[in-house]
C-alpha positions in Angstrom: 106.2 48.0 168.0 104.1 48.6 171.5 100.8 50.2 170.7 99.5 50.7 174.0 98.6 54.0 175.0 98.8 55.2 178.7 98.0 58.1 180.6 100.6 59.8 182.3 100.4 62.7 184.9 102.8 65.2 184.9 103.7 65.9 188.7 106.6 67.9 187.9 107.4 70.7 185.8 110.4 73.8 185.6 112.3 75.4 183.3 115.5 74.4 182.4 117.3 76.7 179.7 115.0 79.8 178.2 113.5 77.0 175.7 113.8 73.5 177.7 111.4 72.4 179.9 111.5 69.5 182.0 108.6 67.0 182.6 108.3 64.7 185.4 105.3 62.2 184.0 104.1 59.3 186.7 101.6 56.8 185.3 98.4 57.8 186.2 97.7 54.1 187.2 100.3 52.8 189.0 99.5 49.3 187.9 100.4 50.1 184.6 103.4 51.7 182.9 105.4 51.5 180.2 109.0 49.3 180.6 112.0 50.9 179.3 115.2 50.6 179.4 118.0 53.6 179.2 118.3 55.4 175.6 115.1 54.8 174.5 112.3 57.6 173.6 108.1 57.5 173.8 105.6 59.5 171.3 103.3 61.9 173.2 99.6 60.9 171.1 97.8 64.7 170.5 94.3 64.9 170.1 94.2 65.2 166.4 96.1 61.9 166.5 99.3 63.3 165.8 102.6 61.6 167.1 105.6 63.8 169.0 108.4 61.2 169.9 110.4 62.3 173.4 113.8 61.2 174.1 112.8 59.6 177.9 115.7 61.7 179.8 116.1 59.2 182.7 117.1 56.1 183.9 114.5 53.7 185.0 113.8 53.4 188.7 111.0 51.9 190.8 109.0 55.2 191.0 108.0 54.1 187.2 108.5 57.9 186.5 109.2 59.2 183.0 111.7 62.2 182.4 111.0 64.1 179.3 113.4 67.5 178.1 110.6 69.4 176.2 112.0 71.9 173.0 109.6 74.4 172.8 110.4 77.6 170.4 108.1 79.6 169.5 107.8 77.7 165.9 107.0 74.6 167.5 103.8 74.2 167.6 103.2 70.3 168.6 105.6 70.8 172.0 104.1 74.3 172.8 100.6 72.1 173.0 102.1 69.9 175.2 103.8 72.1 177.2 100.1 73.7 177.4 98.6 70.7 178.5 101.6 70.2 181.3 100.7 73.5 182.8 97.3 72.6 182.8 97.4 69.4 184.4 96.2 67.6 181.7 97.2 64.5 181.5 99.7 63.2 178.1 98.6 59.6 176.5 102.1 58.1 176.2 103.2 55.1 173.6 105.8 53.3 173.7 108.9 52.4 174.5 110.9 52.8 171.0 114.3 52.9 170.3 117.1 50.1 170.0 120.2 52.3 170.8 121.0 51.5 174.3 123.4 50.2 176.3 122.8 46.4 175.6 123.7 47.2 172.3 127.2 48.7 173.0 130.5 47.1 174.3 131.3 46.7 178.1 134.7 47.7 177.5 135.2 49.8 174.7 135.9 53.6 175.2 132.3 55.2 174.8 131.7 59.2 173.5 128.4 60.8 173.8 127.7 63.4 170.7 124.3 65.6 171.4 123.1 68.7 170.2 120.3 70.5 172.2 117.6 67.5 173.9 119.8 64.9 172.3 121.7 65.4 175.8 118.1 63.3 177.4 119.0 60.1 176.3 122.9 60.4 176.9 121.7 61.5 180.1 119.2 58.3 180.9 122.6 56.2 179.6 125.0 57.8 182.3 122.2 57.5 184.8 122.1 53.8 184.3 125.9 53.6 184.5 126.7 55.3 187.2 125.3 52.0 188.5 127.8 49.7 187.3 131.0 49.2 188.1 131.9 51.1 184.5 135.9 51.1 183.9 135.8 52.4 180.0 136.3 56.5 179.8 133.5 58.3 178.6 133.3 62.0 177.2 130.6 63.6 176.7 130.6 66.1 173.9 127.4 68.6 174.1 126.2 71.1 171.3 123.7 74.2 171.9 123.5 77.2 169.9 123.8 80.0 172.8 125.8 79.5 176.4 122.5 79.8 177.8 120.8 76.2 176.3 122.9 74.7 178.7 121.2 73.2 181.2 122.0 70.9 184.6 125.4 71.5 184.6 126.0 70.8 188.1 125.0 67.2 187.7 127.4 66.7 185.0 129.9 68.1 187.3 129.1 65.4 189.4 129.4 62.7 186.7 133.7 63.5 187.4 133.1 62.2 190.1 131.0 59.3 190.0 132.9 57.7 186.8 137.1 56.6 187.1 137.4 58.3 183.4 134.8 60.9 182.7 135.2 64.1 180.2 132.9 66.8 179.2 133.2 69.4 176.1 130.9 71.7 175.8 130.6 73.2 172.3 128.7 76.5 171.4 127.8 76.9 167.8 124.9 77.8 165.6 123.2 76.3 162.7 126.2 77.3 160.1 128.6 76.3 162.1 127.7 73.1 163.6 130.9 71.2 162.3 132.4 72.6 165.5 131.1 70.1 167.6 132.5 67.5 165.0 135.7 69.1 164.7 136.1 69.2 168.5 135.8 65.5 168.7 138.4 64.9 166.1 140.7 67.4 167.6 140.3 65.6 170.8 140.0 62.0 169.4 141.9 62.0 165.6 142.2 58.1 166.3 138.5 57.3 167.1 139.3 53.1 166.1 138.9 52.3 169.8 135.7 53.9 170.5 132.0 53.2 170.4 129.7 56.8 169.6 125.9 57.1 170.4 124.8 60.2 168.3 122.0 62.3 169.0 120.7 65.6 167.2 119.2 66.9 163.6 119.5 64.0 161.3 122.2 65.9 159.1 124.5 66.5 162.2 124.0 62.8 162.8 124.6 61.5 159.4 127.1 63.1 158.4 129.2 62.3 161.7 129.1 58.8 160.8 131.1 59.2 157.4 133.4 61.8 159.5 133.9 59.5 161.8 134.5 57.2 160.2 137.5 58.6 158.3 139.3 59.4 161.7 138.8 55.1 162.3 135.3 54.6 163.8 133.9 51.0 162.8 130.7 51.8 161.5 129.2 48.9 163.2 130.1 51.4 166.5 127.8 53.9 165.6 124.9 54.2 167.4 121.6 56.4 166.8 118.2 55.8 166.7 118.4 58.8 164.0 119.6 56.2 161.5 117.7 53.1 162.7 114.0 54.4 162.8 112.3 57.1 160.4 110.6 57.7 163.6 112.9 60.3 165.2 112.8 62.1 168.7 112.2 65.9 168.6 115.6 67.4 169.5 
């Protein structure tokens, strides 16, 4: 696993729902950075050398520039330090990149479904970045789960996702903690046969694992069921 630890700047900052925040990190030396690709996360080091992994929320580009979609409740202690630190222009060591659920894993052709709850929408969101680049002929739908109408965030560009892609879909789900199957039982309503489709999952471990035995009722192969959730202990705050 990469161990080097880099500073970042963070040269952009604004809120995006009442408890989302998005970071806009740029190496503070331009000479070095950290390579990622699309779908995978970093771990913001604290000073007490504690770890907090962050999905990276964007697709790579030449500006070597790192989107992060901070969760900061009240209760969370760790992201309202970083958050602090953003506002103060501090600048966040970064490690990383870890993760092995992206697209290089997945099938070129095979019908792909994004299911996120809160900040799992970063990574999905890095993914569809990278392939509005390609030439992409599968359908997607993205599936999207929050707790209140108003976690919803950057709806315009999803909107704009209709466009870009032959085949896209979006379902929004709202539902709180004891009622979370909603989001699960919306994809099965929509997709009952889900044997032709790859899922990348993203969200509390328990939402995640316990899609991939739905799922897998309703037809999934398992070996189409991707999450870094499952792979790592290591998990991205969501």
């Amino acid at each position: 696993m990469p161990s080097q630890i880099i500073l970042y700047d963070v040269i952009q900052l604004d809120l995006l729902s009442p408890q989302v925040s998005r970071l806009v990190l740029q190496p503070r030396d331009l000479k070095i950075s950290l390579g990622f690709v699309a779908g995978q996360y970093i771990k913001v080091i604290h000073d007490d050398g504690g770890e907090s992994p962050l999905s990276i929320a964007c697709a790579p580009s030449e500006t070597l520039q790192i989107e992060l979609h901070l969760s900061h409740p009240a209760k969370n202690q760790k992201a309202l330090e970083i958050l602090s630190q953003a506002k103060a222009g501090v600048p966040l060591r970064i490690s990383g990149p870890y993760g092995t659920c992206t697209l290089q894993r997945m099938l070129p052709d095979a019908a792909l479904l994004f299911y996120v709850r809160g900040t799992g929408f970063a990574p999905a969101k890095a993914m569809l970045e990278e392939l509005v680049k390609r030439p992409l002929v599968q359908p997607v739908h993205l599936f999207w789960g929050v707790a209140t109408a108003a976690d919803f965030y950057l709806q315009d560009l999803i909107k704009s996702w209709e466009h870009a892609f032959a085949d896209f879909r979006y379902t929004p789900i709202v539902s709180r903690t004891v009622d979370q199957h909603k989001l699960r039982d919306a994809v099965i309503l929509a997709h009952p046969d889900l044997s032709g489709f790859q899922i990348y999952a993203s969200g509390p471990p328990e939402m995640v694992y316990s899609a991939l035995t739905d799922f897998q009722q309703h037809g999934l192969y398992k070996e189409r069921f991707y999450s870094d959730v499952i792979d790592y202990e290591s998990k991205p705050i969501l």
